[in-house]
N, C-alpha and C positions, 0 to 999 in steps of 0.2 A: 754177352752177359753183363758186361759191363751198363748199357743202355739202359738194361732191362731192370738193373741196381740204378741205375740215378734214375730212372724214373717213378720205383716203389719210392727211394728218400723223397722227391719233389710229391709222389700223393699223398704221401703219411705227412708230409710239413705241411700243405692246405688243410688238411682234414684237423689240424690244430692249433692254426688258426683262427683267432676268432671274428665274428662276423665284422665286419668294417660298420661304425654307426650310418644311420642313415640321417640321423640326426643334426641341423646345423647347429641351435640353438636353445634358449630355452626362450621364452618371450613371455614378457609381463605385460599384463594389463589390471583393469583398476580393480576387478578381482577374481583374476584368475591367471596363475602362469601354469604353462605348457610347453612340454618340446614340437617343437615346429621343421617337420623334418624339408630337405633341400627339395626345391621343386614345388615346394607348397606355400601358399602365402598368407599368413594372419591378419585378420582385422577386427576393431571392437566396432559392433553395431549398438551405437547407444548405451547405458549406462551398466548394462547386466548380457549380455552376448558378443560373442564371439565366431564369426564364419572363418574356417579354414578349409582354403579350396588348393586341388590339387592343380600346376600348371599345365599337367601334360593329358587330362582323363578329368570325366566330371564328376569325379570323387570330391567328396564335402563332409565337413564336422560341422555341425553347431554345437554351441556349449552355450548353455545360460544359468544363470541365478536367481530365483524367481521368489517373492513373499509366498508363504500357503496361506494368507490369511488367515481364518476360519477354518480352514479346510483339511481335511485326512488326504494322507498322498494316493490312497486308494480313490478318494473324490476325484482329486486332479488329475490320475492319469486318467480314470474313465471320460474325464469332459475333456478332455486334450482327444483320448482316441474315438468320441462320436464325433467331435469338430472335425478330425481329419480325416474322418469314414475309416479307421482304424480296421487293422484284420489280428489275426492269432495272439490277443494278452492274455503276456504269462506275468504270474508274480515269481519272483526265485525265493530264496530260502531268505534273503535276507527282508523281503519285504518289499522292495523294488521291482518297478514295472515296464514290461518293456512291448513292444508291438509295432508291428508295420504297417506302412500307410503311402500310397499310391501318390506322386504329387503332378501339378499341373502340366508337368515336361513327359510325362510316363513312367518316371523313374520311383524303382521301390526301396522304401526309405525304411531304416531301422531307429526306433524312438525307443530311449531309457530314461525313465523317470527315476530318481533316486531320491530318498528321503536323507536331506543333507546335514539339517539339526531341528531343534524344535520351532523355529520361525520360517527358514527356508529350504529349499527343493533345487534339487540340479537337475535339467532338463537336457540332454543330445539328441539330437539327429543326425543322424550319418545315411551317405549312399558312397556304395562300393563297385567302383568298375569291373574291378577287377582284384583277383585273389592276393598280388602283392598291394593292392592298396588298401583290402579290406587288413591287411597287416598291422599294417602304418597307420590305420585309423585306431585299432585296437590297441597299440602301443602307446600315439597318446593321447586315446581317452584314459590310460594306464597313467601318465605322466603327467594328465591334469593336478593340479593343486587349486582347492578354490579356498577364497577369504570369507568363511561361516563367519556369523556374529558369535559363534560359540567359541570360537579358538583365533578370534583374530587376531591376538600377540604372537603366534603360531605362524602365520603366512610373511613371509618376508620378501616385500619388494626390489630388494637391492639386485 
């Protein structure tokens, strides 16, 4: 009886428990911070992107910052998804655009266009190995923060 009681106390104490982060840090760059979970490693590609690749699986984030020019973000995702021979865009409710697209490795890749203010546009790509990494990707494109021209006293680098 006794076993059978420490052992309900020991499942009811994990079970309330909260999940341990997976998270090591937060990482700035010139604009954009993100959590950057352990096992994954950030880098800025030149002045407006971001590649976060996972160590252990070829799991990948890109994040970028892009001008719209001229352009409706409905223009840009459609010339993003012919360049990349795009398949299934959908818009969501919010106006934003998303679709997949096949890339040079065989790997199938999820694109979100987001309309970020009224000069520019947030761009990701992501590929998910696997269902804990399609996680961990979702969480931070969750915990992106980007520096719009619209609320740049807003973003704080420290």
């Amino acid at each position: 009886m006794r076993k059978i009681l420490a052992f309900l106390i020991l499942a009811l104490s994990f079970s309330v428990i909260p999940e341990f982060p997976v998270y090591a840090e937060v990482k700035d760059f010139d604009f954009l911070a993100v959590d950057v979970p352990k096992g994954w490693t950030a880098e800025q590609q030149g002045p407006s992107m971001v590649v976060i690749k996972s160590q252990k699986s070829q799991s990948s984030l890109s994040l970028a910052l892009s001008s719209k020019g001229n352009a409706s973000i409905k223009e840009i995702a459609e010339r993003l998804y012919t360049q990349l021979n795009g398949f299934d865009m959908e818009q969501d409710d919010e106006g934003d655009y998303s679709f997949y697209y096949v890339d040079k490795a065989g790997l199938e890749n999820f694109v979100y266009v987001v309309d970020g203010d009224d000069e520019q546009y947030i761009l990701s790509s992501s590929y998910a190995a696997n269902d804990k990494d399609f996680d961990i990707i979702n969480k931070m494109m969750d915990s992106a923060e980007f520096a719009l021209a619209d609320d740049e006293d807003d973003y704080d680098e420290d």
